[in-house]
LUMNU-535671 format. One line per field, with one value per residue (C-alpha): residue in one letter; x, y, z; residue number from 0. Coordinates in pm, whole numbers. Example, Ala and Ser with C-alpha at 12.3 -4.5 7.8 and 13.67 -1.06 7.14 Angstrom:
REM residues 2
rest: c(A:S)
xx: c(1230:1367)
yy: c(-450:-106)
zz: c(780:714)
nr: c(0:1)
//
This chain:
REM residues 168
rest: c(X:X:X:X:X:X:X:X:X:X:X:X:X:X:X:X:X:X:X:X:X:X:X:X:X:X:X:X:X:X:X:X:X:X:X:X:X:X:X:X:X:X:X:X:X:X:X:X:X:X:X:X:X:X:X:X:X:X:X:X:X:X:X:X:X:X:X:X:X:X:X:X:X:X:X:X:X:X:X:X:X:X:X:X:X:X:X:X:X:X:X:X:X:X:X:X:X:X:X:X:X:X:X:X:X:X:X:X:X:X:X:X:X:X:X:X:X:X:X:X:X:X:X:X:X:X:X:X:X:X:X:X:X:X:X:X:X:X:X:X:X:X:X:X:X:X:X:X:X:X:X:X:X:X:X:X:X:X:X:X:X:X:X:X:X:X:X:X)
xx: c(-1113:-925:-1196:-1197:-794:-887:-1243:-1105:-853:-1060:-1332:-1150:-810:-881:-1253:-1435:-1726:-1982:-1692:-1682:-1344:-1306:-1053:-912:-735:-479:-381:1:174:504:774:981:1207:865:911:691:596:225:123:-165:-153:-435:-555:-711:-893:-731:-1037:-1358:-1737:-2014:-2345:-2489:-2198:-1999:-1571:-1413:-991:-761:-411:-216:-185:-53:153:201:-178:-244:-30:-148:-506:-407:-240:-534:-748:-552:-534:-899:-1020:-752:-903:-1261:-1188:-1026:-683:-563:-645:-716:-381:-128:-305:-265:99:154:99:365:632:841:909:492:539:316:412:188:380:230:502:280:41:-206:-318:-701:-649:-380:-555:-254:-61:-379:-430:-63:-84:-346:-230:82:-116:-291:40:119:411:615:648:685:906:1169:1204:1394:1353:1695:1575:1931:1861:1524:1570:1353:1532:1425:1584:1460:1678:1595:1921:1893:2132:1958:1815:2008:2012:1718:1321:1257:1435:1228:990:1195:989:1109:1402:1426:1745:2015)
yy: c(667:451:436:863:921:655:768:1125:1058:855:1133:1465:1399:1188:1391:1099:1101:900:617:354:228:-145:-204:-472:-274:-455:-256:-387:-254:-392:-403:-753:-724:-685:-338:-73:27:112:106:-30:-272:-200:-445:-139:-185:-44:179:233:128:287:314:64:-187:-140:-85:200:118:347:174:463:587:917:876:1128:1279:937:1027:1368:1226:1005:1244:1508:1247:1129:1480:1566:1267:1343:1742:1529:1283:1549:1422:1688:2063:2249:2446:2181:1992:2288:2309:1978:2030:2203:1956:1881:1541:1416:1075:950:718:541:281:87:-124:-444:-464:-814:-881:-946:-1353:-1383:-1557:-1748:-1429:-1243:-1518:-1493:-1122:-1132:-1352:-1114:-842:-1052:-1199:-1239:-976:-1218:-1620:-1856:-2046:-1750:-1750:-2029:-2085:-2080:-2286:-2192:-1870:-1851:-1608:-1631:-1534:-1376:-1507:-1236:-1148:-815:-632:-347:-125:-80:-402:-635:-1039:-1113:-1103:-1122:-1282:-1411:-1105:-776:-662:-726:-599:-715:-909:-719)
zz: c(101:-159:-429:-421:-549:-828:-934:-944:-1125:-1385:-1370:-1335:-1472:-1767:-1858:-1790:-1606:-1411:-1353:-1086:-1027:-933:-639:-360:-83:134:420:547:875:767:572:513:859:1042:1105:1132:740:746:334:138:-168:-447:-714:-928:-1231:-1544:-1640:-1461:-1537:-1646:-1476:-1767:-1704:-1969:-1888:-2015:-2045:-1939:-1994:-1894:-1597:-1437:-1128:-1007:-1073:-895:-625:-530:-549:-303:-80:-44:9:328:470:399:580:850:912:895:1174:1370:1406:1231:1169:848:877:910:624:424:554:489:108:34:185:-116:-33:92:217:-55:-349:-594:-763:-1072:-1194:-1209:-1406:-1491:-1818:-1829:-1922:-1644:-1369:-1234:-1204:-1081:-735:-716:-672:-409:-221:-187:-102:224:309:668:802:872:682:917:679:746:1135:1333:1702:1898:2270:2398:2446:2331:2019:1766:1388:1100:778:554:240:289:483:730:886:1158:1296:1517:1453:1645:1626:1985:2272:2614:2677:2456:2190:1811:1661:1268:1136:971)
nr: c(0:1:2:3:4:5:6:7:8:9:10:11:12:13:14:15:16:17:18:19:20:21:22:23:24:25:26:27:28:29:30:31:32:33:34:35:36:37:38:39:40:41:42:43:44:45:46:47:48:49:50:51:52:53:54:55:56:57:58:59:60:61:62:63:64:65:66:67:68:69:70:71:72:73:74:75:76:77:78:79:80:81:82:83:84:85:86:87:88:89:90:91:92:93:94:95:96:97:98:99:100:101:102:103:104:105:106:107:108:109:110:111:112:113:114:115:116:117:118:119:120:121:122:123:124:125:126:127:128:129:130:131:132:133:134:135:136:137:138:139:140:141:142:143:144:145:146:147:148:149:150:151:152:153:154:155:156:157:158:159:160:161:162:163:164:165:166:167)
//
């Protein structure tokens, strides 16, 4: 489902043809409070190959193309697995505000390795360092020291048997 936004996009929207896009998919269910923030993180190639191996660059990119891609590709394999019909899918496309936001803001240069490990290992992180929470045996809280502030999240992680609540 990833690969399809990205090779149409390659194909369709920038004439190219016959392109296979390269791409590591990171699926993440959180955001940094541990909270419920279900998104993916790509590694994409900047380009595609052709079926004789050679790459084809494609430095620029069109977000929004990219986005909508992505978008109808979601709902078509929602009507496909059923958890969704045709109708609301269709409904669902003309919602001015989708849900769905590519964002391409970092890009690797091809003789960055450093950067390029760095950047994967990013994308697999845990949700939640263990370097950031701190036990409290008192009253058996655990904390989350996240940077990241929330209006809506008490101080806590979890407490005895309660089920998480962030760190504001």
């Amino acid at each position: 489902m990833v690969g399809g936004p990205f090779g149409f996009y390659y194909r369709l929207g920038q004439g190219l043809s016959n392109l296979s896009v390269g791409i590591v998919a990171s699926i993440q269910t959180h955001g940094s409070l541990a909270n419920w923030h279900p998104h993916l993180h790509l590694l994409v190639t900047d380009g595609g190959f052709r079926a004789d191996g050679t790459f084809v660059p494609l430095p620029l990119h069109d977000v929004t193309t990219l986005t909508e891609a992505f978008r109808r590709a979601v709902l078509r394999l929602f009507v496909r697995r059923e958890l969704m019909d045709v109708e609301t899918a269709h409904g669902m496309l003309a919602w001015p505000h989708s849900g769905f936001h590519v964002h391409d803001g970092v890009w690797v240069a091809a003789d960055d390795r450093e950067f390029a490990v760095r950047l994967a290992r990013y994308c697999a992180r845990n949700p939640v360092a263990l370097s950031r929470l701190e036990y409290q045996s008192d009253n058996a809280t655990v904390l989350n020291s996240s940077k990241v502030r929330s209006w809506w999240s008490p101080n806590r992680l979890a407490q005895g048997s309660e089920p998480y609540r962030g760190r504001g």
